[in-house]
C-alpha positions as CSV (number, residue, x, y, z in Angstrom):
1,X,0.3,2.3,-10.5
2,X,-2.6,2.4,-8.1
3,X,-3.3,5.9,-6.2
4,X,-4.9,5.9,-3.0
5,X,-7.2,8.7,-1.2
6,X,-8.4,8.0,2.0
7,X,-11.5,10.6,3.7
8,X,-13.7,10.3,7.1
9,X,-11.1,11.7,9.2
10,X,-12.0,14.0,11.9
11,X,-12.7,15.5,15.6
12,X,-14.8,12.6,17.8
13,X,-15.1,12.3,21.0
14,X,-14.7,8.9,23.4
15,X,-17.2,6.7,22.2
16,X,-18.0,8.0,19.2
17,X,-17.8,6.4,15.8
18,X,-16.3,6.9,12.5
19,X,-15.8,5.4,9.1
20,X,-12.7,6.1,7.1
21,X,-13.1,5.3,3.0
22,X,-9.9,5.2,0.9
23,X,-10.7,5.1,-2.8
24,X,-8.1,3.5,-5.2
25,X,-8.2,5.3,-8.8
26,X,-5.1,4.5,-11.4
27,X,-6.4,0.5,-11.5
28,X,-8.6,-1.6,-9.9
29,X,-8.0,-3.2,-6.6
30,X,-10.0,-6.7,-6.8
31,X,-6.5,-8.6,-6.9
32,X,-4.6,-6.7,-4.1
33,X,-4.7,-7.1,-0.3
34,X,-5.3,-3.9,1.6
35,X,-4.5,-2.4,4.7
36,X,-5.1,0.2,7.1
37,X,-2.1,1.6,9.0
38,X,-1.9,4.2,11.7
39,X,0.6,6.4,13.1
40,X,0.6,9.0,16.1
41,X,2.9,12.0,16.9
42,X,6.1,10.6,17.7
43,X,5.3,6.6,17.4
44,X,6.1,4.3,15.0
45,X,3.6,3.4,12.1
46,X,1.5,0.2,13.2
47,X,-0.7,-2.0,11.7
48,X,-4.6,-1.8,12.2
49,X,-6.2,-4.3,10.1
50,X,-5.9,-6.4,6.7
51,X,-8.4,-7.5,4.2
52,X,-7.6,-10.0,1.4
53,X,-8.2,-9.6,-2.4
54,X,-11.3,-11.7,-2.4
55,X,-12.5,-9.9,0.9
56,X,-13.4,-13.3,2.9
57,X,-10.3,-12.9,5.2
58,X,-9.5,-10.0,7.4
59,X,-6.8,-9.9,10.1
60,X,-6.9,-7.4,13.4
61,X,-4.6,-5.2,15.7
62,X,-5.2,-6.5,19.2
63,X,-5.7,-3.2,20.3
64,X,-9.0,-2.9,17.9
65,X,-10.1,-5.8,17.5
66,X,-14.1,-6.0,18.3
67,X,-14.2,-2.2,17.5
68,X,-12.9,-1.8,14.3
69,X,-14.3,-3.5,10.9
70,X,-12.3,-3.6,7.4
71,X,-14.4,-4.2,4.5
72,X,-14.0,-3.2,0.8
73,X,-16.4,-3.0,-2.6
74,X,-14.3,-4.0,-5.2
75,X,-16.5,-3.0,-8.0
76,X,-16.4,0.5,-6.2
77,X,-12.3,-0.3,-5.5
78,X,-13.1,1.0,-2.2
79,X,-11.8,-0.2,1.3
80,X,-13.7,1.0,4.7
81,X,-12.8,1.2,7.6
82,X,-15.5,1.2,10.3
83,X,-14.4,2.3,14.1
84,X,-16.8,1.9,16.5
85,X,-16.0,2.7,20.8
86,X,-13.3,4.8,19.8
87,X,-10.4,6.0,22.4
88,X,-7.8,9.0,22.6
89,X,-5.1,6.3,22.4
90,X,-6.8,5.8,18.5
91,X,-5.8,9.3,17.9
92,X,-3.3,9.2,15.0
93,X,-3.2,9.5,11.4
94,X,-4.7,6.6,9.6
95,X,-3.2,5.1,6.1
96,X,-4.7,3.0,3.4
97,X,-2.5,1.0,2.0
98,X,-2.6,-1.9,-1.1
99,X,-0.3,-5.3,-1.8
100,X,-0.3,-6.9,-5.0
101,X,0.0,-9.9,-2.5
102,X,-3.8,-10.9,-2.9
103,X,-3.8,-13.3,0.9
104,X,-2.8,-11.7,4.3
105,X,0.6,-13.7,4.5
106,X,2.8,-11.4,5.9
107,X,0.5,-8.1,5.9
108,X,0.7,-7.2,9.3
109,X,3.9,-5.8,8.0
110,X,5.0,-2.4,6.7
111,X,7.2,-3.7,4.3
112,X,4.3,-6.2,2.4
113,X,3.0,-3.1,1.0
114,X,3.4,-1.6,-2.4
115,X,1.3,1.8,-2.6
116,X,0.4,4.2,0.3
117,X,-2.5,7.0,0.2
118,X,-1.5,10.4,2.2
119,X,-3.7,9.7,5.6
120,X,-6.6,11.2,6.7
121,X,-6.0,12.2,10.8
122,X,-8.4,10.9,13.4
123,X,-9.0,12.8,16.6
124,X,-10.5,11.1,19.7
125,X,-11.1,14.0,23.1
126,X,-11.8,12.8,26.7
């Protein structure tokens, strides 16, 4: 069982930056894929970036890609999630997520996904 607890959420304005942690705590992370997921009021849950097991592949959201960067320490089991130039439309509630798959074949999905933290909400004003 691998718990997830994500932190770095808040009120930011156009422009600004954040950087959204999730530790993992219950066992360690260095053979899952992980995820970051958002979802808005009233939208469907998408997909915002992917970072394999090893950490030397990483897969993008068009929307954020060249503004947003996943990384994780694995001796920290810790994923981050950098956001640089951010946008009211980024305004939503942002999910960590882990796969016991260790590649991103199929993580853009939902569905890949076997544990989910409880989000941590992101704010972005005009």
């Amino acid at each position: 069982q691998v718990r997830l607890l994500e932190s770095g959420g808040g009120l930011v304005q156009r422009g600004d930056s954040l950087r959204l942690s999730c530790v993992a705590s219950g066992r360690g992370i260095r053979t899952y894929a992980m995820g970051w997921f958002r979802q808005a009021p009233g939208k469907e849950r998408e997909f915002v970036a992917t970072i394999s097991a090893a950490g030397g592949a990483t897969s993008y959201a068009d929307s954020v890609r060249g503004r947003f960067t996943i990384s994780r320490d694995n001796a920290k089991n810790t994923v981050y999630l950098q956001m640089n130039s951010l946008k009211p439309e980024d305004t939503a509630n942002y999910y960590c997520t882990a796969s016991t798959g260790g590649t991103l074949s199929g993580m853009r999905s939902a569905a890949s996904y076997d544990y989910w933290g409880q989000g941590t909400q992101v704010t972005v004003s005009s």
